[in-house]
C-alpha positions in Angstrom: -4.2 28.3 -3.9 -1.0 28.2 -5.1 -1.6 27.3 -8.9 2.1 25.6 -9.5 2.7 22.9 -11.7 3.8 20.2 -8.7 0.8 21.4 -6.8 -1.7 20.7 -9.6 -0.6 17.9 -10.6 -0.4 16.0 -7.2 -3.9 17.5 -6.8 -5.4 16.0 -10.1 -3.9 13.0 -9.7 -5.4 12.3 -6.1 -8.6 13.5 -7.0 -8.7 10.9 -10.2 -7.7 8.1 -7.9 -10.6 9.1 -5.7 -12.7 8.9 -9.0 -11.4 5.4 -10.0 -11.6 3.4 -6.4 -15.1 5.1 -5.6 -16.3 3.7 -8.6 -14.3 0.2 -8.6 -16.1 -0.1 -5.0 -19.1 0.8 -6.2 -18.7 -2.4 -9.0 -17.4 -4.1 -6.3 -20.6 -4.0 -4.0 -22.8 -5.0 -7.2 -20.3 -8.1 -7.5 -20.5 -9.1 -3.6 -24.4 -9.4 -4.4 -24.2 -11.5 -7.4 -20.5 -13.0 -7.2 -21.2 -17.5 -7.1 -17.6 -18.8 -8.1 -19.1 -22.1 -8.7 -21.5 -21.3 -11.3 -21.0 -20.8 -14.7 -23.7 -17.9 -15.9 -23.1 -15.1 -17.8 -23.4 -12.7 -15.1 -20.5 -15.0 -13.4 -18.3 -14.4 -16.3 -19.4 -11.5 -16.9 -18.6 -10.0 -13.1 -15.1 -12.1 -13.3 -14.3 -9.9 -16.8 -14.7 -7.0 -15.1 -13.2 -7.8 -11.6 -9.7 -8.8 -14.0 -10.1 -5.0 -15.1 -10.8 -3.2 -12.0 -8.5 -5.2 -9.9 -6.0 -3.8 -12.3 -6.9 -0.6 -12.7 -7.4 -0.2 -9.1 -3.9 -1.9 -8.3 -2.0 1.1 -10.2 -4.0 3.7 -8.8 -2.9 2.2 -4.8 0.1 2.2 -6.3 -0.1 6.1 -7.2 -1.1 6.7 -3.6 2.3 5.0 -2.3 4.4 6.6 -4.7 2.5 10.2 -4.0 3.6 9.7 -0.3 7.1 10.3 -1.2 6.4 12.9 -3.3 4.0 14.8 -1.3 6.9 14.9 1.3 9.5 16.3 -1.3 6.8 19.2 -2.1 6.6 19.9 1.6 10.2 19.8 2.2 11.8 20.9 -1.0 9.7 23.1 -2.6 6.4 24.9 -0.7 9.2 26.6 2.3 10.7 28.7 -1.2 7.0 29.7 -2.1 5.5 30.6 1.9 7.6 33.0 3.7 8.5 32.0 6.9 8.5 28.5 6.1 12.5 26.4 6.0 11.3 22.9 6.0 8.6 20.8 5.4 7.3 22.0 9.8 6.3 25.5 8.4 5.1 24.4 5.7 2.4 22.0 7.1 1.6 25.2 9.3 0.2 27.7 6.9 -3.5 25.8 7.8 -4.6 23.2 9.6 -4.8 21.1 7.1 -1.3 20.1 6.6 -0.4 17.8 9.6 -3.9 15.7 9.2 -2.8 15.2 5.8 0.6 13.9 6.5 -1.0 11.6 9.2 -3.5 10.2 7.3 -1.0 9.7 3.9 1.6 8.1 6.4 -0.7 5.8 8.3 -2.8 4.6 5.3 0.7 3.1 3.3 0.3 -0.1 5.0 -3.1 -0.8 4.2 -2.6 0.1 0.5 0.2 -2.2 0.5 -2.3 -5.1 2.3 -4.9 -4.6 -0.8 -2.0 -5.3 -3.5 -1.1 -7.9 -1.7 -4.9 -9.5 -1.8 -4.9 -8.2 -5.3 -1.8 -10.2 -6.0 -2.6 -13.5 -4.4 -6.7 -13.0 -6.3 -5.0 -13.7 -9.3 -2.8 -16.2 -8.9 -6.3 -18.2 -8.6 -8.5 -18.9 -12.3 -11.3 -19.0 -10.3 -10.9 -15.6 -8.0 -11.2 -17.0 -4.1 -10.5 -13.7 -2.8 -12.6 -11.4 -4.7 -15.2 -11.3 -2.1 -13.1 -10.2 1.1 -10.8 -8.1 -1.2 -14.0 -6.0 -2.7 -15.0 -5.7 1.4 -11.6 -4.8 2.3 -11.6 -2.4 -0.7 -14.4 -0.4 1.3 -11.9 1.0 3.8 -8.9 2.1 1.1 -11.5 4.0 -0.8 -12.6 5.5 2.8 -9.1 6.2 3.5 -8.3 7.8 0.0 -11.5 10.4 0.1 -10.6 11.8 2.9 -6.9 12.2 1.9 -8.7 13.6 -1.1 -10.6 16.2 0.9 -7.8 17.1 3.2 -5.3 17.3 0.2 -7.8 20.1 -1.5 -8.9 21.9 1.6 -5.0 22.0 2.2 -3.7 23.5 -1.7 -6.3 25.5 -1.6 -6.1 27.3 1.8 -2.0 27.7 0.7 -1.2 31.3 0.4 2.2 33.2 -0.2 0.5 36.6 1.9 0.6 34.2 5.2 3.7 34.5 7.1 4.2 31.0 9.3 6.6 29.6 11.6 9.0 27.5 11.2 11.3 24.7 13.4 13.7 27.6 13.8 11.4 28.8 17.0 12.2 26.0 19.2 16.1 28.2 19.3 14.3 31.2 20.6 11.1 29.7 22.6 11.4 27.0 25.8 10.0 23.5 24.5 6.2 22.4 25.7 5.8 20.4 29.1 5.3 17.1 26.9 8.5 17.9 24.7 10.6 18.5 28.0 9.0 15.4 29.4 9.6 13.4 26.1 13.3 14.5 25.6 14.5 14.0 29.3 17.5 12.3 30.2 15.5 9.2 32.5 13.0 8.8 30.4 15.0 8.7 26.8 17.6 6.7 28.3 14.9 3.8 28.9 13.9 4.1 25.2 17.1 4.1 24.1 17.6 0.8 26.0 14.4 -0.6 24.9 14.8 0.1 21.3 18.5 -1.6 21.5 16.9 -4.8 23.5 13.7 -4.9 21.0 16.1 -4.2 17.7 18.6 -7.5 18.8 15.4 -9.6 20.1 14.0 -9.2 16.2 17.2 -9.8 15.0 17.6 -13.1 16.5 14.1 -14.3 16.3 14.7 -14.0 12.3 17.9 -15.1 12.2 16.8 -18.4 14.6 13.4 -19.1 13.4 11.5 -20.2 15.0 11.7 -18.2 17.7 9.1 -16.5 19.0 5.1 -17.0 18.4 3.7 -15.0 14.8 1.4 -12.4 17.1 4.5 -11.5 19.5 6.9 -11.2 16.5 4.3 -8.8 15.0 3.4 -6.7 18.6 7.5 -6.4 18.8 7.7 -4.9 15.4 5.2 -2.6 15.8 7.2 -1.4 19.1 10.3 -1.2 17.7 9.2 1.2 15.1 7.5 3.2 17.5 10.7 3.4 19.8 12.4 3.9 16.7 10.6 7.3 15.6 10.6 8.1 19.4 14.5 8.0 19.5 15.3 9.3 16.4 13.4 12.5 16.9 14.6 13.3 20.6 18.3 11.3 20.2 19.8 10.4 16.9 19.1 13.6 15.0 20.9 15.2 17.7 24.3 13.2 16.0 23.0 13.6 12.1 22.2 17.3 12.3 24.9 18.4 14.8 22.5 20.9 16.5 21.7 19.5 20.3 18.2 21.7 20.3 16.9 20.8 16.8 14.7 17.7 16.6 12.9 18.6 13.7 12.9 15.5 11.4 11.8 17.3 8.0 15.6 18.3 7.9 16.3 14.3 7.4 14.8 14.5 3.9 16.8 16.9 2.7 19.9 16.8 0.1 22.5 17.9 2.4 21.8 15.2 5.0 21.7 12.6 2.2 18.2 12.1 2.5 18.8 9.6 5.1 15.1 10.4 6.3 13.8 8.6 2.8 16.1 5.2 3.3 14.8 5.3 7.1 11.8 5.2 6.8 12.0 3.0 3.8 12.9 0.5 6.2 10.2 1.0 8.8 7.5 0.6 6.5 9.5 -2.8 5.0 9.0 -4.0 8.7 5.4 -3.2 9.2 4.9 -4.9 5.7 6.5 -7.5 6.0 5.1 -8.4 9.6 1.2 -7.9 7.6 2.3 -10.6 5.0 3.4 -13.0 7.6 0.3 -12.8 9.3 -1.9 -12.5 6.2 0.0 -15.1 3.8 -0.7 -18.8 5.8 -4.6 -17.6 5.9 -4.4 -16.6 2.0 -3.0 -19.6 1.2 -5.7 -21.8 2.6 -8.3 -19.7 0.4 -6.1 -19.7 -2.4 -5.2 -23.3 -3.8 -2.3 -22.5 -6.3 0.7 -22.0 -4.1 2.0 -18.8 -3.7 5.7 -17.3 -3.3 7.7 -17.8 -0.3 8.1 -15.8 2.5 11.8 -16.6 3.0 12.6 -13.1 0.4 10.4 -10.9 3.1 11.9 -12.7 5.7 15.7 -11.8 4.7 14.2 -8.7 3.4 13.2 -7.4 7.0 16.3 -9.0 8.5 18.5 -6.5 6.3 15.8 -3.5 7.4 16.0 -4.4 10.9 20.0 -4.7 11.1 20.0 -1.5 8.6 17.5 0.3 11.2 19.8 -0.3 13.9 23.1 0.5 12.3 22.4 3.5 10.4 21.5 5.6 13.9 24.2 4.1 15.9 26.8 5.0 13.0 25.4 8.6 13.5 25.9 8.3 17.1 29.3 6.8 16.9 31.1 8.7 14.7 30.3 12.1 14.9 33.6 13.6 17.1 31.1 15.9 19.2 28.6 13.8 21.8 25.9 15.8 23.0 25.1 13.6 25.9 
């Protein structure tokens, strides 16, 4: 392993997060056993003591996990391609094993459900009497499956990392002809209908929040879901195109760098403020009929993922407009 100080300490703290959800879930299967919210035993009081405690205990450490995303990129991007040769961006240096791309997956994917637990987490307490202890301690089964095995792909990835092994980098794609699938993904047809798509989906969004109501709750959510997907799509085989200046590199590491203003960072801020804010429009009108205290308004998420919408669509097109060389 590389033994640097970034390295361990991202390591330690993932592995105590590991340590503290495995054994809040482990309290939190005793408590499904004996949890009665109408009775007033000791063990009642007793379990509601301790669920106060672990709820926030366990709230920080999902919290660690979001924040570690971020940070887990800038060690990829920043600072591992100065420590493995061969490596200029965070693509070579997921490649020194195979470890590295799993564990980007996993960490990327799993940030939405995190954010669903704080959000039962938040709503539990809003409650004296804890109406959503039960289902939060069931849904806390999958976040603590998620975070072991980030845990065990995080270790088997450190620890395989060595400065002997000589990877590759994005800088290949200059020298070698791209894979059928790339070729097929980047083709003129084909990109030009995602291109139109994501413009058509982007402006459908923006009106149905701008003129609610506008479309039914499961379609709003199935369109977000498809915009960020297009979105991804066509900023990896289009827009970077505009924000790198290269034609041939679609490598999107380079977007989280300092001398493209780590635009990378603010989009993808915004994709995940989308897919959030679609999970607390579906989740909050069920969590309110559990929970009898009102809770906040969705009208802040709602303006919230207007200006991430709008900002998703601008930012690209700004690229696209204003550079003085067009590629296509």
């Amino acid at each position: 392993m590389l033994a640097h100080p970034f390295i361990i300490a991202l390591l330690l703290t993932q592995i105590s997060v590991a340590v503290i959800v495995t054994y809040a879930a482990w309290k939190g299967i005793y408590a499904l056993r004996h949890w009665s919210a109408s009775s007033f035993a000791a063990q009642q009081l007793t379990l509601e003591r301790e669920n106060y405690l672990l709820g926030a205990i366990v709230q920080v450490a999902v919290g660690a996990q979001i924040v570690s995303l971020a940070l887990f990129v800038w060690l990829i991007n920043s600072y591992l391609p100065d420590l493995i040769r061969g490596a200029m961006c965070g693509a070579g240096a997921l490649e020194a094993n195979e470890y590295g791309y799993p564990l980007l997956y996993i960490k990327t994917i799993t940030l939405p459900l995190y954010a669903f637990y704080l959000l039962l987490q938040f709503a539990d307490n809003q409650a004296p009497d804890y109406p959503l202890t039960p289902f939060k301690y069931y849904f806390l089964l999958p976040v603590v499956a998620a975070i072991l095995a980030e845990t065990w792909l995080m270790t088997s990835y450190f620890f395989r990392l060595s400065p002997d092994v000589i990877v590759t980098c994005c800088s290949v794609d200059f020298l070698t002809s791209p894979s059928p699938a790339a070729a097929f993904l980047s083709s003129g047809n084909f990109l030009q209908i995602a291109l139109w798509a994501w413009g058509i989906t982007g402006a459908l969004l923006v009106a149905a929040d701008w003129r609610k109501p506008f479309l039914p709750l499961w379609l709003h959510g199935l369109l977000i879901l498809a915009f960020v997907a297009l979105s991804l799509y066509t900023l990896k085989y289009f827009f970077v195109k505009y924000i790198y200046g290269l034609p041939s590199h679609l490598c999107l590491f380079d977007l989280f760098l300092p001398h493209h203003h780590y635009i990378g960072y603010v989009l993808f801020l915004l994709y995940y403020i989308l897919i959030i804010s679609m999970m607390l429009s579906i989740a909050m009108p069920v969590l309110q009929k559990r929970v009898r205290q009102t809770l906040p308004s969705m009208q802040l998420w709602v303006n919230l993922r207007l200006v991430a919408l709008l900002l998703s669509l601008l930012i690209p097109l700004a690229y696209r407009v204003l550079w003085p060389h067009g590629t296509l």
